[in-house]
C-alpha positions as protocol buffer text, in pm:
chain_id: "A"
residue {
  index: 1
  type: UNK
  ca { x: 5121 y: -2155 z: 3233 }
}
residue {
  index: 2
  type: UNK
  ca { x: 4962 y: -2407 z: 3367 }
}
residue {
  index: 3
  type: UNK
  ca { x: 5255 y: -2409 z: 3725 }
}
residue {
  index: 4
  type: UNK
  ca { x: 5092 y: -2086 z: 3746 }
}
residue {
  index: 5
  type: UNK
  ca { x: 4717 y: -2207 z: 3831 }
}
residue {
  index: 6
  type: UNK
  ca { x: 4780 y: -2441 z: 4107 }
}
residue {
  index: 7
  type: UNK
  ca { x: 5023 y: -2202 z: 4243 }
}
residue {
  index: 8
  type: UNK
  ca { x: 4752 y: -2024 z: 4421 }
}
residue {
  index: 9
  type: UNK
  ca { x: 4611 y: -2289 z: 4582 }
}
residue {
  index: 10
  type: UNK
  ca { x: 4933 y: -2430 z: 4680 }
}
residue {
  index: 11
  type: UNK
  ca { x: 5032 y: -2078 z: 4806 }
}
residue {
  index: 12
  type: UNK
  ca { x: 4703 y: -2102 z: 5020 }
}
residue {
  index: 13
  type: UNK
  ca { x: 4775 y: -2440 z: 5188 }
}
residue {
  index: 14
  type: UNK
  ca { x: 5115 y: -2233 z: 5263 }
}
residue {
  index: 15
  type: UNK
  ca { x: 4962 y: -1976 z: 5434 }
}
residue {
  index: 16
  type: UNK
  ca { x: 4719 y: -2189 z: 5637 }
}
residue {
  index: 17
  type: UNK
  ca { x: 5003 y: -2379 z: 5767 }
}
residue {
  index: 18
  type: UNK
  ca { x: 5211 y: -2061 z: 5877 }
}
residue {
  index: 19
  type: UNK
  ca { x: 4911 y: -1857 z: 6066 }
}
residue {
  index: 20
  type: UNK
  ca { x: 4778 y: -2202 z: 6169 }
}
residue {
  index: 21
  type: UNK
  ca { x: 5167 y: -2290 z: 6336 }
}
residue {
  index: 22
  type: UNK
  ca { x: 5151 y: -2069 z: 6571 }
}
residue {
  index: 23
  type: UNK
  ca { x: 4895 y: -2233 z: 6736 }
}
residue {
  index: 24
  type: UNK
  ca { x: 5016 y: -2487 z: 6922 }
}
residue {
  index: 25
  type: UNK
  ca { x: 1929 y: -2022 z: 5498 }
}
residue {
  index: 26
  type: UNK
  ca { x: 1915 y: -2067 z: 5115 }
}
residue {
  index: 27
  type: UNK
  ca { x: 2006 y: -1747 z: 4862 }
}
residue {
  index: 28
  type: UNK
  ca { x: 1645 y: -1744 z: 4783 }
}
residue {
  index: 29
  type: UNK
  ca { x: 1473 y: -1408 z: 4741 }
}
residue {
  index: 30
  type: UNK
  ca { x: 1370 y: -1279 z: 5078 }
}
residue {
  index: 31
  type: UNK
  ca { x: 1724 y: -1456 z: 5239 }
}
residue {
  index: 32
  type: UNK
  ca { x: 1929 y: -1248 z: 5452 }
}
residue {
  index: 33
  type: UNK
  ca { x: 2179 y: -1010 z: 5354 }
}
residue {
  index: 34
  type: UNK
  ca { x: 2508 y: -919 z: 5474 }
}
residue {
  index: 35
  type: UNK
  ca { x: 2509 y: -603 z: 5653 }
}
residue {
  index: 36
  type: UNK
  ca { x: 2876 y: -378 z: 5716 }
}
residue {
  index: 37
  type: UNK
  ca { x: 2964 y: -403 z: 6060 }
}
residue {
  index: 38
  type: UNK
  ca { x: 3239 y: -166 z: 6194 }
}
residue {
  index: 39
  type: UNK
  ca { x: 3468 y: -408 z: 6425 }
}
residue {
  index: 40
  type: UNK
  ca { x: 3585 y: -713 z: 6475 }
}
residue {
  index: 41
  type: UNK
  ca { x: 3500 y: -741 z: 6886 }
}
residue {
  index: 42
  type: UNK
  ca { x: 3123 y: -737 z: 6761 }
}
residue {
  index: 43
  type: UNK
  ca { x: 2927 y: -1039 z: 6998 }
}
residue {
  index: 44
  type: UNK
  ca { x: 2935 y: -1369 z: 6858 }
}
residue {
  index: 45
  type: UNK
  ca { x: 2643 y: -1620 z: 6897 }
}
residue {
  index: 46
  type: UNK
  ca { x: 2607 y: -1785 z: 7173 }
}
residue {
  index: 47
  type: UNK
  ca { x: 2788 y: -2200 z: 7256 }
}
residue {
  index: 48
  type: UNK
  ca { x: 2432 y: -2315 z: 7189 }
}
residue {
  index: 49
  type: UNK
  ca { x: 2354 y: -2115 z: 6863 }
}
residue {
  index: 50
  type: UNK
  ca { x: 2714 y: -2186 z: 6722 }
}
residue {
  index: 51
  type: UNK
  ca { x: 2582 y: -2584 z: 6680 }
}
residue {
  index: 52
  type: UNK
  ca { x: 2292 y: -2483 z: 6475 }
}
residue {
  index: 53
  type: UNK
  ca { x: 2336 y: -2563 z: 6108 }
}
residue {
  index: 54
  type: UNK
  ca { x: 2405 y: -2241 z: 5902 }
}
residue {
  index: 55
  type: UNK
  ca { x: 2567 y: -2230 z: 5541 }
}
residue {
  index: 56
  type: UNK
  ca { x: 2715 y: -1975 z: 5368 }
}
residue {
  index: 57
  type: UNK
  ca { x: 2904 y: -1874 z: 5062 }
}
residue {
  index: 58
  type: UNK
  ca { x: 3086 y: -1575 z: 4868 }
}
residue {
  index: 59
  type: UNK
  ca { x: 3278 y: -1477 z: 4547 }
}
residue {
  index: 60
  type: UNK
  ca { x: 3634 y: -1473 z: 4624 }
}
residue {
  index: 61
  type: UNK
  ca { x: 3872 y: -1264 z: 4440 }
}
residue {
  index: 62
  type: UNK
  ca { x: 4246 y: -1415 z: 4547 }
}
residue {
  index: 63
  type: UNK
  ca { x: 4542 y: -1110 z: 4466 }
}
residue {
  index: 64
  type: UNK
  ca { x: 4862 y: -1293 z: 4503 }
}
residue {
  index: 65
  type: UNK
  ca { x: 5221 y: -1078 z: 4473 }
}
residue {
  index: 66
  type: UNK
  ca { x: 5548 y: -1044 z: 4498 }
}
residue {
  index: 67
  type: UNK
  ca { x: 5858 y: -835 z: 4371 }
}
residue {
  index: 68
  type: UNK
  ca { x: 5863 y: -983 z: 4062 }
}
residue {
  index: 69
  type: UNK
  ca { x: 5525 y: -1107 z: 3971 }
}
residue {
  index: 70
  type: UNK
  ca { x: 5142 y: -1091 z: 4023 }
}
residue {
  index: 71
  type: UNK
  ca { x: 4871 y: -1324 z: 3990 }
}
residue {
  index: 72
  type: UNK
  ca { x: 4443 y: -1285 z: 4024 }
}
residue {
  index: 73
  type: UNK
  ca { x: 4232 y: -1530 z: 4033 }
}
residue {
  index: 74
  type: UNK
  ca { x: 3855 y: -1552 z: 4081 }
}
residue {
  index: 75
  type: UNK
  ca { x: 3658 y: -1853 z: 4287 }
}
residue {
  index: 76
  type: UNK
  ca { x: 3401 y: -1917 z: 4577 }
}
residue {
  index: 77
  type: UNK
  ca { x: 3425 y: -1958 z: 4930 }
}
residue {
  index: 78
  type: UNK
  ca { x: 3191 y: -2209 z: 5062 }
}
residue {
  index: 79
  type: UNK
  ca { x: 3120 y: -2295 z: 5438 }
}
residue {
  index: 80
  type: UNK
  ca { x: 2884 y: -2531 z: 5608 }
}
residue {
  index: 81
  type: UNK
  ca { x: 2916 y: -2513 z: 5954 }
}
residue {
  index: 82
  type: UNK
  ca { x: 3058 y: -2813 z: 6162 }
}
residue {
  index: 83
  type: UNK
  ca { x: 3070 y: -3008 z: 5839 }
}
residue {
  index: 84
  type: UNK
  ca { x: 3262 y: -2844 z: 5501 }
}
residue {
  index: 85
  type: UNK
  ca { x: 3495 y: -2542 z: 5387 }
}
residue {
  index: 86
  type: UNK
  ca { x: 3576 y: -2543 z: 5037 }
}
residue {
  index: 87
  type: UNK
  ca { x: 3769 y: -2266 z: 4795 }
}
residue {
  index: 88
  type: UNK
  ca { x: 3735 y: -2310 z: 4460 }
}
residue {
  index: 89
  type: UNK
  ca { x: 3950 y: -2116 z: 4256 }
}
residue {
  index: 90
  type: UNK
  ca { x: 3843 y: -1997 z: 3927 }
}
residue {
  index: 91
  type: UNK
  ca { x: 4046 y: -1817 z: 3614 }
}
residue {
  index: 92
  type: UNK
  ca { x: 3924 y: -1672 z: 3324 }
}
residue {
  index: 93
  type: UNK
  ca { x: 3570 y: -1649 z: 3493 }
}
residue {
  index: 94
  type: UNK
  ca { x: 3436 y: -1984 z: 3422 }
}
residue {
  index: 95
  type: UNK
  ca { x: 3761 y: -2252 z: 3444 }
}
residue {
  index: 96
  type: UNK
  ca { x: 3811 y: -2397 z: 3789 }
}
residue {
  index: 97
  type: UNK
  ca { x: 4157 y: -2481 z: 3843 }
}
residue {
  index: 98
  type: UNK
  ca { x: 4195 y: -2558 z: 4211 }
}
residue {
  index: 99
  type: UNK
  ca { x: 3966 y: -2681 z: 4483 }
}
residue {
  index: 100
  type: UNK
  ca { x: 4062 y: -2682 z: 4868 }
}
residue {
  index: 101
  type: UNK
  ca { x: 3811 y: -2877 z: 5036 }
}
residue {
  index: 102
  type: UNK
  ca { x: 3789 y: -2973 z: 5464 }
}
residue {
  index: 103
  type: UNK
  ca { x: 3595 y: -3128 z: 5627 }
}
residue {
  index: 104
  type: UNK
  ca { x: 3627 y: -3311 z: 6011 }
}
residue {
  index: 105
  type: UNK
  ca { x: 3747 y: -3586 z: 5845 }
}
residue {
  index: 106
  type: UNK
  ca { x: 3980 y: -3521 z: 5612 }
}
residue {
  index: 107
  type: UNK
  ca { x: 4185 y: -3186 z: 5385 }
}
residue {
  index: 108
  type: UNK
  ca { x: 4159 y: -3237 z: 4999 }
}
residue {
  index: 109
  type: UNK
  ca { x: 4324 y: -3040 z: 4741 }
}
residue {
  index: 110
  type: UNK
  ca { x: 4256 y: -3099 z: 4393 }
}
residue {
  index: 111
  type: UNK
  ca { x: 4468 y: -2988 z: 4096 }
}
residue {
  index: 112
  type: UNK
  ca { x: 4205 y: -2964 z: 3808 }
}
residue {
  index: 113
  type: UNK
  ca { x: 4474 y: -2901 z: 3541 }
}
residue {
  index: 114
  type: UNK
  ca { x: 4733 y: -3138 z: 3645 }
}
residue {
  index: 115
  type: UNK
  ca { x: 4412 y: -3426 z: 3756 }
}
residue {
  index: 116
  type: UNK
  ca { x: 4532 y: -3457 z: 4022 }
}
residue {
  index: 117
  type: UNK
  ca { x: 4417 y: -3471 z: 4431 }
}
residue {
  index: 118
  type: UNK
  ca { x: 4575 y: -3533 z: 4752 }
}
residue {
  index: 119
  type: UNK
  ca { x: 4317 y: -3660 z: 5037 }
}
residue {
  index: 120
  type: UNK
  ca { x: 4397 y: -3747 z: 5387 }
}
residue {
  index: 121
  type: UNK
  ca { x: 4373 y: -3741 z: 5754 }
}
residue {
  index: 122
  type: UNK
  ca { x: 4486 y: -3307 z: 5894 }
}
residue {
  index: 123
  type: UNK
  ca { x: 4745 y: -3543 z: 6145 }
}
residue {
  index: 124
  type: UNK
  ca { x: 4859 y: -3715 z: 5773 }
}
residue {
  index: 125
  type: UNK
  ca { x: 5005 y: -3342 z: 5634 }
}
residue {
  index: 126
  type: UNK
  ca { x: 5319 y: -3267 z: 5801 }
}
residue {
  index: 127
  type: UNK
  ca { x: 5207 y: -2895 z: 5818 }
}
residue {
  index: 128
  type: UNK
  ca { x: 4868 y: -2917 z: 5971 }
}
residue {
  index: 129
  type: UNK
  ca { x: 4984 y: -3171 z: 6241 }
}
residue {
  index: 130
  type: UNK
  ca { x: 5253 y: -2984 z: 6312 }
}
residue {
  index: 131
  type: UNK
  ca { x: 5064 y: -2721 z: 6493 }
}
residue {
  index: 132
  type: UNK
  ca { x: 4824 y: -2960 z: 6615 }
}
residue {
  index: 133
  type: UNK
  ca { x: 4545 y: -2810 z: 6321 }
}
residue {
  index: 134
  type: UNK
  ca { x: 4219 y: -2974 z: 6260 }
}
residue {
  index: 135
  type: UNK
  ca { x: 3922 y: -2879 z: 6122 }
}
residue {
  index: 136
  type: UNK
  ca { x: 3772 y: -2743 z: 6426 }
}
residue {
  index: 137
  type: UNK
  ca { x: 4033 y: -2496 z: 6481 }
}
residue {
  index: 138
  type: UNK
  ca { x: 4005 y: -2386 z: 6086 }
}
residue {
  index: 139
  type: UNK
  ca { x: 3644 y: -2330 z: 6105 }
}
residue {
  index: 140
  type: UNK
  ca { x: 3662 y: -2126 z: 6406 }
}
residue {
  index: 141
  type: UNK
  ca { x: 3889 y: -1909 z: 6213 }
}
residue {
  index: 142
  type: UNK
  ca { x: 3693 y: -1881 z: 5869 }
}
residue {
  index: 143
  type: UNK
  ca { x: 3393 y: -1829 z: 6096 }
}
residue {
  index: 144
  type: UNK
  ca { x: 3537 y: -1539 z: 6324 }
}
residue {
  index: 145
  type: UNK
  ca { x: 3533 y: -1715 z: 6630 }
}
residue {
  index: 146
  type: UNK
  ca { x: 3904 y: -1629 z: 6707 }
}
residue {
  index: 147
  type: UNK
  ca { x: 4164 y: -1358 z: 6627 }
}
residue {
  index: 148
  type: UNK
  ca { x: 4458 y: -1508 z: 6422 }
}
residue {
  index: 149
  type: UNK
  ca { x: 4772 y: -1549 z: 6636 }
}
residue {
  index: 150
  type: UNK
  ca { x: 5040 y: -1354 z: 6387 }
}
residue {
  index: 151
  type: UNK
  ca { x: 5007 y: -1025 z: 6288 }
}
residue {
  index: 152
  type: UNK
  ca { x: 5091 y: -1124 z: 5920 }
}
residue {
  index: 153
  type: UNK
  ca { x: 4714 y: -1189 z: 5920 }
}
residue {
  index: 154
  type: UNK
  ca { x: 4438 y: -928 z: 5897 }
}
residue {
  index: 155
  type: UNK
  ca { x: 4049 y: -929 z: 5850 }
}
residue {
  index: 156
  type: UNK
  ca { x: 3872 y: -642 z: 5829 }
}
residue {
  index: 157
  type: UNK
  ca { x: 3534 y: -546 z: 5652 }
}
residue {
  index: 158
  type: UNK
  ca { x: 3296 y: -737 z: 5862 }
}
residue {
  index: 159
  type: UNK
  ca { x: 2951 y: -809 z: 5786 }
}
residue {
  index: 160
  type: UNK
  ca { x: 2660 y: -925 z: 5942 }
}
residue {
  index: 161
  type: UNK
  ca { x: 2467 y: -1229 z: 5850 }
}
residue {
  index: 162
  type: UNK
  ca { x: 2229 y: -1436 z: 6049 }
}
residue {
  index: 163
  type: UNK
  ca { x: 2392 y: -1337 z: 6384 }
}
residue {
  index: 164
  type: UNK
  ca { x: 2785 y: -1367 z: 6256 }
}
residue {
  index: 165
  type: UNK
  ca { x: 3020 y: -1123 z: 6206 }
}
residue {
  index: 166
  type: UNK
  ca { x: 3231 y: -1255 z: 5924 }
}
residue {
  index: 167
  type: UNK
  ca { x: 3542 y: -1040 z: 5768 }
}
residue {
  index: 168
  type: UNK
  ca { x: 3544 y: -983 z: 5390 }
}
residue {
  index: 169
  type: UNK
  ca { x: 3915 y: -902 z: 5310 }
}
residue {
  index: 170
  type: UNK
  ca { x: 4204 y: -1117 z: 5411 }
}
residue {
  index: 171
  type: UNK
  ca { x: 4527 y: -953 z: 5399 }
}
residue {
  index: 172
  type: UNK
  ca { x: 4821 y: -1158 z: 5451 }
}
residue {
  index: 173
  type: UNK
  ca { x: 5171 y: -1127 z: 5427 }
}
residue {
  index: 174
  type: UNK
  ca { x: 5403 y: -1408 z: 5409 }
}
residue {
  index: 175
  type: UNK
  ca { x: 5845 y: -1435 z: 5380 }
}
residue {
  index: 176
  type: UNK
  ca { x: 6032 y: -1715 z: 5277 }
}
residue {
  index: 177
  type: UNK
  ca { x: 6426 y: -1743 z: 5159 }
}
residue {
  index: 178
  type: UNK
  ca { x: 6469 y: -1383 z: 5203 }
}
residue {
  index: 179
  type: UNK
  ca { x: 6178 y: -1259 z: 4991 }
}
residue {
  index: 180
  type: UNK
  ca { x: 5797 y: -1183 z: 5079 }
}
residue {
  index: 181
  type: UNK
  ca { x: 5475 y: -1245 z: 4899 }
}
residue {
  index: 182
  type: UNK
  ca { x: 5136 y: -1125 z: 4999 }
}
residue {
  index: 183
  type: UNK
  ca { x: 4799 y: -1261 z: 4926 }
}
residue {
  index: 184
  type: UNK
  ca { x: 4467 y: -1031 z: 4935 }
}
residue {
  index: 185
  type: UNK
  ca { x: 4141 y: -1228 z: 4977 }
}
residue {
  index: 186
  type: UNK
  ca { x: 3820 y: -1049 z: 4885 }
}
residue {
  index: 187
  type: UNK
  ca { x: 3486 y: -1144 z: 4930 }
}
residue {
  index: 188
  type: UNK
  ca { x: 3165 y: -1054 z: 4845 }
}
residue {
  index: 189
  type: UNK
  ca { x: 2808 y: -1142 z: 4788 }
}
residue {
  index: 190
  type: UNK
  ca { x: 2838 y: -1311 z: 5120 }
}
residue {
  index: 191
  type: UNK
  ca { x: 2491 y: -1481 z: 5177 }
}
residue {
  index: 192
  type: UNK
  ca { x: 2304 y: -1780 z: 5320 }
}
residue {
  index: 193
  type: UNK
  ca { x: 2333 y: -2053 z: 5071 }
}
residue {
  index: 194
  type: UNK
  ca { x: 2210 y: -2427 z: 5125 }
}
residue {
  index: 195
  type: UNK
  ca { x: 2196 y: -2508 z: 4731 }
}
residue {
  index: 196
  type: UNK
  ca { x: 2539 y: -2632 z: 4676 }
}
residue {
  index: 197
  type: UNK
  ca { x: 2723 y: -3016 z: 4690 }
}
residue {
  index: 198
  type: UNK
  ca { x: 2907 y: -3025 z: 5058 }
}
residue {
  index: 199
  type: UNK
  ca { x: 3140 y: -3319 z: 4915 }
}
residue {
  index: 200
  type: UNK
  ca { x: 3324 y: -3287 z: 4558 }
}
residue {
  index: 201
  type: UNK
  ca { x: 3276 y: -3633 z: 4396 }
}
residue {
  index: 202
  type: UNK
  ca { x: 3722 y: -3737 z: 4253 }
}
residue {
  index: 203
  type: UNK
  ca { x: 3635 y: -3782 z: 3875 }
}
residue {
  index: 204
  type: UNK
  ca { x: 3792 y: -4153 z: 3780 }
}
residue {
  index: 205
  type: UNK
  ca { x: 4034 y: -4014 z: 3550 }
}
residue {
  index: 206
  type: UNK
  ca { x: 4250 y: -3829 z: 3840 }
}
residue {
  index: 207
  type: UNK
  ca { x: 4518 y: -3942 z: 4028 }
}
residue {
  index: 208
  type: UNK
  ca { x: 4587 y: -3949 z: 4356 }
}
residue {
  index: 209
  type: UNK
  ca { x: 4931 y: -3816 z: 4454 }
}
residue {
  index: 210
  type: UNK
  ca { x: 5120 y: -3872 z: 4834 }
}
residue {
  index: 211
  type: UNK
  ca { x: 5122 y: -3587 z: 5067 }
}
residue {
  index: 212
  type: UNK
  ca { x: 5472 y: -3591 z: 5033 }
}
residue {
  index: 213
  type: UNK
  ca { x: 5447 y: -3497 z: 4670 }
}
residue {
  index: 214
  type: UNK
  ca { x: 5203 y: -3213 z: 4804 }
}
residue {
  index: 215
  type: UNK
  ca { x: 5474 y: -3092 z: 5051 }
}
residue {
  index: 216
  type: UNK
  ca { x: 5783 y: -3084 z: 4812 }
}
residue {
  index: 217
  type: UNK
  ca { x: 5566 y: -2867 z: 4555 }
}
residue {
  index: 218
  type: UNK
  ca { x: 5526 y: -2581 z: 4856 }
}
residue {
  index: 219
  type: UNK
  ca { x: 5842 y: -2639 z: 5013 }
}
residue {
  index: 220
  type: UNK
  ca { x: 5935 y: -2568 z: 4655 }
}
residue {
  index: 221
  type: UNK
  ca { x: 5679 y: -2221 z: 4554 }
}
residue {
  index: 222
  type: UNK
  ca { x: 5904 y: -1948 z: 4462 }
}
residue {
  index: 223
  type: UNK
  ca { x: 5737 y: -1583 z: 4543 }
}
C-alpha cells in the first residue's frame, strides 16, 4: 500500500524526464478568474510582461493506468513564476503523500510516507541533465510558453488568466519494457494565488536519500 503512493510521483519525475529528453494576484474575492479559451496558438504576453511576478495555483486530479491496474490521486499544482513549481499529491482528500518541488536552484521530491527527500542540483539527476533540463525550460512548459516536443504529450482545455493561456488537462502516454501506462492530469479552480509557502521547510525527522536511490526506484516502476 504504501509502494503505491509514491508511485505517482515517481511516475511523474518519469514522465518529465521522457517529454523533457527530447529536448536537447491573491484568490481574494474580486481576483481574476480563469476564462475557457478555445486553442492553444492564443498570444502569449509579451518578453517584458513574462518577468513580472504572477502566481498561480489549481486542484489537480492525477489518473494514472495501465493494463493491469489504476490509480487516482488528488493534490495541487502550485506555480510562482521565475521562482517555484510544486505538485503536491494528495489521497484520501486530506493526506499528502508526495511533493515535487523546483525551483532555479534545485528539484526536490519528498516521500511523505517513506520520510524521505531527495534534493539537488537539475545537472545532479541523471535524467534532467541528460536532456540538458533546468528549471527554465520546465516553467516555460507548465506556463504554455512552448509546445511539448513528443506527441505522447497533449494539453488541451485552455484558460485564460491574467493574460496566460494555461491548459487544464494533461494527457500523456508513456511505454516501457513492452507495456504502456498513461497519466491524465486535471486541473481546475485555476486562479491567482499569492497566499501559499514558495519553499517546503524538510521536517528533521526525514532522511535524505542519493539520487541514485531516486533513479533505481523509476528505473524500477512497473506499469
Amino acid at each position: 500500500m504504501k509502494n503505491n503512493y509514491i508511485l505517482p510521483a515517481l511516475f511523474l519525475c518519469a514522465l518529465l524526464a521522457v517529454s523533457c529528453g527530447t529536448k536537447k494576484h491573491a484568490a481574494k474575492t474580486g481576483s481574476p478568474e480563469a476564462v475557457l479559451v478555445p486553442q492553444q496558438e492564443s498570444n502569449q504576453p509579451s518578453a517584458a510582461e513574462r518577468q513580472k511576478e504572477a502566481s498561480v495555483s489549481a486542484k489537480l486530479r492525477l489518473d494514472l493506468s495501465s493494463s493491469d491496474k489504476s490509480i487516482s490521486l488528488g493534490g495541487t499544482l502550485r506555480m510562482k513564476r521565475n521562482d517555484v513549481i510544486q505538485l503536491s499529491l494528495v489521497t484520501f482528500g486530506i493526506l499528502e503523500v508526495a511533493r515535487i518541488e523546483m525551483t532555479p536552484d534545485y528539484f526536490m521530491l519528498i516521500n511523505k510516507m517513506e520520510r524521505q527527500y531527495v534534493k539537488a542540483a537539475y545537472s545532479d539527476v541523471p535524467f534532467l541533465s541528460r536532456g540538458n533540463v533546468d528549471f527554465r525550460f520546465i516553467q516555460a512548459f507548465f506556463w504554455n510558453e512552448q509546445t511539448p516536443p513528443i506527441a505522447a504529450w497533449e494539453r488541451k482545455d485552455f484558460v485564460s488568466l491574467e493574460g496566460w493561456n494555461l491548459p487544464t488537462k494533461h494527457l500523456i502516454t508513456i511505454s516501457s519494457g513492452g507495456k504502456t501506462g498513461r497519466a491524465n492530469i486535471t486541473l481546475r479552480d485555476l486562479r491567482a494565488d499569492e497566499g501559499w509557502e514558495t519553499r517546503t521547510p524538510i521536517p528533521a525527522n526525514y532522511t535524505e536519500v542519493p539520487v541514485d536511490k531516486l533513479m533505481s526506484r523509476i528505473l524500477n516502476l512497473s506499469f
